[in-house]
C-alpha positions in Angstrom: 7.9 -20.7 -16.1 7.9 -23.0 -12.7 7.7 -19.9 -10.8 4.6 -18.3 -9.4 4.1 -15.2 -10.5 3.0 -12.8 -7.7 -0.4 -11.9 -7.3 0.3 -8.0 -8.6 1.2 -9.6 -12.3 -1.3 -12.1 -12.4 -4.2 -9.4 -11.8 -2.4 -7.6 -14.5 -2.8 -10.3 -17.1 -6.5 -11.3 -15.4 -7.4 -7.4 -16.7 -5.6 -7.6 -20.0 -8.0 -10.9 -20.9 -11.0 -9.1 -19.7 -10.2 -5.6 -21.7 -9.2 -8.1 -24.9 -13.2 -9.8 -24.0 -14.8 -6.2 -23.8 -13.1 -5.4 -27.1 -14.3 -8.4 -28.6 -18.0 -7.9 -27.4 -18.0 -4.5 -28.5 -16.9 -4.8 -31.7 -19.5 -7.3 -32.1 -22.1 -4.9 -30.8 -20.5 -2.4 -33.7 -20.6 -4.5 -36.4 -24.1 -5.5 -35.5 -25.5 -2.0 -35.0 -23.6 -0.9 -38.8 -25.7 -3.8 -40.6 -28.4 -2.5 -39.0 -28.1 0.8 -39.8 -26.8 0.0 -43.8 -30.5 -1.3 -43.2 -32.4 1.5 -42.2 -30.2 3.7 -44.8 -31.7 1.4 -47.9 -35.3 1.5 -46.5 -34.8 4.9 -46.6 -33.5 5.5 -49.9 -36.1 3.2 -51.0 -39.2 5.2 -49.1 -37.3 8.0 -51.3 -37.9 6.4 -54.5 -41.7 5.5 -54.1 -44.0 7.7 -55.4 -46.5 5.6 -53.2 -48.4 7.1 -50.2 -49.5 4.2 -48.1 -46.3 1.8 -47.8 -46.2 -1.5 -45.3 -43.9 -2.2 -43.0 -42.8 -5.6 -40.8 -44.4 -5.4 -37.1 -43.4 -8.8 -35.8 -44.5 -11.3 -38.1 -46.8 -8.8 -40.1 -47.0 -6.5 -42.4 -49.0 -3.6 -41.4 -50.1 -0.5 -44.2 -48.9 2.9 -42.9 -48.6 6.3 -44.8 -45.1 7.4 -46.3 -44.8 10.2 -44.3 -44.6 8.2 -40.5 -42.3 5.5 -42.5 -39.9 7.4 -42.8 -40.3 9.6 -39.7 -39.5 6.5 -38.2 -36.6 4.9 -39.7 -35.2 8.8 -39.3 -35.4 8.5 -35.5 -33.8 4.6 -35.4 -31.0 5.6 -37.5 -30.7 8.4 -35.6 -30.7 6.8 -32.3 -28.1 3.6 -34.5 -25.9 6.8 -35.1 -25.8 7.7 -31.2 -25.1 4.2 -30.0 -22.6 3.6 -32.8 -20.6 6.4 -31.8 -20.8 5.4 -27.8 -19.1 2.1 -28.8 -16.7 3.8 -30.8 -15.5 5.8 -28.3 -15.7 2.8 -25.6 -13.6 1.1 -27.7 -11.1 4.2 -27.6 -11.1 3.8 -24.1 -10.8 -0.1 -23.7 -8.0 0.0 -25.7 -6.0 3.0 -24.1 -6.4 1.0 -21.2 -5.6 -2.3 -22.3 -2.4 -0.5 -23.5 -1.2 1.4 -20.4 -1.9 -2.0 -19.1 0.0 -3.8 -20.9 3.0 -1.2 -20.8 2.5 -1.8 -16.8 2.6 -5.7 -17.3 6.0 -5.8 -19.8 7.7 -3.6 -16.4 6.4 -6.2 -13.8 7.4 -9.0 -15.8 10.8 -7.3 -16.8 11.7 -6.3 -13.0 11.2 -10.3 -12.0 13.5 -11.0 -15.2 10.7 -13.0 -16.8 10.9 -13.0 -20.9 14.5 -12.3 -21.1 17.3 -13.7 -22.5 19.5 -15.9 -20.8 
């Protein structure tokens, strides 16, 4: 391919690698937030299973002594909150690739009406 391609296509493609770097950052975020909140999950089945009033838990480098009760009041709202911001990315992702799609439908015409890719 010795020929330029004109600026239209090229922002095409420059769109397409930023979409496939957003994908790639969210999906990273995702699988971040799910470990995370497989996390919060087991402390929580684990607060479950303690007949203990008083547990600790990690502030920092510490472990600090607070009552059951607040524990898991706690790691009820961060789940909930992992939850919220897993869905968000789940339907950003949606989005980033619907577009990345049309895009790239847009990108096979351009590069089809200058005969680029085909046979011959």
């Amino acid at each position: 391919m010795d020929e330029k391609l004109p600026p239209q296509v090229q922002n095409q493609l420059m769109q397409l690698q930023q979409l496939q770097q957003q994908s790639q950052a969210m999906q990273e975020q995702k699988m971040q937030i799910e470990a995370t909140l497989k996390e919060t999950e087991k402390a929580l089945e684990e607060l479950e299973k303690t007949k203990d009033d008083l547990v600790y838990k990690g502030v920092g480098e510490i472990l600090v002594k607070t009552d059951k009760e607040t524990a898991k009041s706690e790691l009820g709202e961060k789940k909930e909150m992992l939850d919220i911001r897993k869905q968000t990315l789940e339907r950003q992702g949606e989005r980033i690739e619907k577009r990345f799609n049309q895009l790239q439908e847009q990108l096979k015409g351009s590069l089809g009406d200058l005969g680029v890719g085909q046979g011959g």
